[in-house]
N, C-alpha and C positions, 0 to 999 in steps of 0.2 A: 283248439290247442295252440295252433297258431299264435293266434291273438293271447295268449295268453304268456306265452315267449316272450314276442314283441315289450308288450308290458313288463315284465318281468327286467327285461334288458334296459328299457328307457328308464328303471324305477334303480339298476345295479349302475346305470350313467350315470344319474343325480344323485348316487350316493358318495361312487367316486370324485365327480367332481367336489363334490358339499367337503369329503375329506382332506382333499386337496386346496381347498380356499381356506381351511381349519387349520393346517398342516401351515401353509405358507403364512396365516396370520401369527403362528406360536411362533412360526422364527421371526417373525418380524418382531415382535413382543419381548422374546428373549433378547435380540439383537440388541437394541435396543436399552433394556434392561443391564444387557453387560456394559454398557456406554457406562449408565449412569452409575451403575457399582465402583466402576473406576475413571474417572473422565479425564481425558485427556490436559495436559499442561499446556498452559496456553504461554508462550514466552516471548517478548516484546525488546527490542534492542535498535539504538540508535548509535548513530554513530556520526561524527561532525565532518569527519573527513582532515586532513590535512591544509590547511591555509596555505592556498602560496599567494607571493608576489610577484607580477609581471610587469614589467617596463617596459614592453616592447612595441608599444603600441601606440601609432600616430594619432591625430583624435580622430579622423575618417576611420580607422579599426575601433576603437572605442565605441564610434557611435555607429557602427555597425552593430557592436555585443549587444548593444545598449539598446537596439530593435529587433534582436532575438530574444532578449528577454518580455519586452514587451512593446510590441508591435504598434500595439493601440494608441501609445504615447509618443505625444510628442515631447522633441526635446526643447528645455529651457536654456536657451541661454550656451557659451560654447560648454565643452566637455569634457573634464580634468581627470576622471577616474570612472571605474565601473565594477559592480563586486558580479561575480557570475557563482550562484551556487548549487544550480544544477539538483534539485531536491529527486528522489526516488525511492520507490518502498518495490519490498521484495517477500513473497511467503514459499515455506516451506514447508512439510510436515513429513512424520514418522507414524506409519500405520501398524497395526498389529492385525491380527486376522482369527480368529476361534471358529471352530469347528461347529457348525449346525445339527448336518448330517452328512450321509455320504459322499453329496454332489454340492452340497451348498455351506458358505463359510459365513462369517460375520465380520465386515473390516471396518476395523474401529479407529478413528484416530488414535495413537499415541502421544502424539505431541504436535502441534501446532505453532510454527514461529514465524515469526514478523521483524521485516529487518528495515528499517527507516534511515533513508543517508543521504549526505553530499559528496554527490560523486566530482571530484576534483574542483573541491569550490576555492575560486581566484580570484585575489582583488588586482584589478586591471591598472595601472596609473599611467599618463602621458608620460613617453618618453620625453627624455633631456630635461625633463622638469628637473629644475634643481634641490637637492633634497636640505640643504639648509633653507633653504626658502620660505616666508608664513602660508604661502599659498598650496606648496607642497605637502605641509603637516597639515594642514587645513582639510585637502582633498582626502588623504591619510586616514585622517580623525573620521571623516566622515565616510569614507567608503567602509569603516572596522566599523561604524555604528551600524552600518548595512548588516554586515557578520553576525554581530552581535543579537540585532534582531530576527534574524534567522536561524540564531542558535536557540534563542526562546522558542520562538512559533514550532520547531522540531520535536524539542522538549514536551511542550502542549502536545503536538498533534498523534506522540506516542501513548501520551497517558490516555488519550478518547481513543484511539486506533486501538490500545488492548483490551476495554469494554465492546467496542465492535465487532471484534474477532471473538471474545467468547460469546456475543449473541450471535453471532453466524455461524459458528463450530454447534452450538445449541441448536440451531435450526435444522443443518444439515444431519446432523446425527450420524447413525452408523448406519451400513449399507450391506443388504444381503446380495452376496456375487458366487459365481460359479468361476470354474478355474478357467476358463476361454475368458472372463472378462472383468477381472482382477486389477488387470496392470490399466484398465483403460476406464475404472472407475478410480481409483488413485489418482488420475490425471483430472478426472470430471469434479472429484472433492478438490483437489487443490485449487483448481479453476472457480471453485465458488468461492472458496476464502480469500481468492485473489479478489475477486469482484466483488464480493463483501466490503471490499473498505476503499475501493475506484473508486466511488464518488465520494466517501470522505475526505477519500486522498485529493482530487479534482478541487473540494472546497479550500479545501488546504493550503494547496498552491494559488489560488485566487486568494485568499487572505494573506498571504502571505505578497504576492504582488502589491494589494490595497495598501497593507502594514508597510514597504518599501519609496511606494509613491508618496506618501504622509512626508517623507523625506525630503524628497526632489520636487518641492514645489519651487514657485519662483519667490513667496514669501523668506521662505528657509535659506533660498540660496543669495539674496540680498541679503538676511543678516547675517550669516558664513563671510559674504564677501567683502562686507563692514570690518569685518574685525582684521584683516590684511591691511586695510586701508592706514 
């Protein structure tokens, strides 16, 4: 009779478990499911930032800026100007949450955004340079071609950055949580859409250095310097 308990009880364990791995697959199924019935907006936004101009700066400060932006390079020749634009992306999201069961919920993105910018991008120019000067508009002209090409390559790297965010918000999907760990899977999902598009972003900035240096060769800056002559 014993043995027969025993059995009985190890055959009522593998039921409840079996119900419980059933139980946890339908909400995962349904979670899921309510994803794709309504899926979340993915919203992508840039912003240039402000232009300023700075004068204040001897060429020892210039060529300071001028090896925080990139280190690697050497500089050609002295240094009349320098554009600083300081690229950064930023994600946020809006979650919503539906009801599974009694203890467990479904939290679903709502919305998903992506916010790409120059935080205080400055074109730098040698003080007391004189500004009627050919040399002046010269530096001028080419430090705004800087700008210029940085306002493309931002352009570009939002239109790929909001295909990479909807294959990343697709991947991550929705997430079954309980009320103890709610707030700290909100934090976990935002943290994957952040790093979903770091290395995009990483390529970004490195082409965008490549795209800069194209500029500041010593070819470019002999015929720039021709034309003052």
């Amino acid at each position: 009779m014993k043995k027969i308990c025993l059995l009985m009880l190890a055959l009522l364990l593998v039921d409840i478990r079996s119900a419980g791995a059933v139980s946890r697959q339908y909400m995962e199924q349904k979670c899921q499911r309510l994803m794709r019935e309504n899926p979340p907006e993915i919203m992508v936004s840039y912003n240039y930032g402000q232009l300023k101009y700075d004068h204040t700066q001897d060429r020892a400060g210039l060529e300071k800026i001028f090896k925080t932006i990139t280190p690697e390079k050497d500089l050609v020749g002295e240094i009349d100007g320098v554009t600083l634009l300081n690229p950064k992306v930023e994600t946020a999201s809006e979650m919503r949450l539906e009801e599974l069961s009694s203890d467990h919920g479904c939290l679903i993105p709502k919305k998903v955004m992506l916010h790409v910018m120059f935080v205080d991008p400055t074109i730098y120019i040698l003080k007391n340079l004189p500004e009627d000067t050919c040399r002046y508009k010269l530096t001028l002209r080419h430090e705004q071609t800087h700008a210029d090409i940085g306002h493309s390559a931002l352009y570009l790297f939002a239109k790929v950055a909001q295909k990479q965010l909807q294959k990343k918000v697709a991947e991550q999907g929705a997430r079954i949580v309980t009320a103890e760990n709610v707030e700290q899977s909100v934090q976990e999902m935002n943290l994957s859409y952040q790093n979903g598009i770091s290395e995009l972003f990483a390529k970004f900035t490195q082409v965008l250095k490549d795209e800069q240096a194209e500029l500041d060769t010593a070819e470019n800056y002999a015929k720039e310097t021709a034309l003052c002559r």
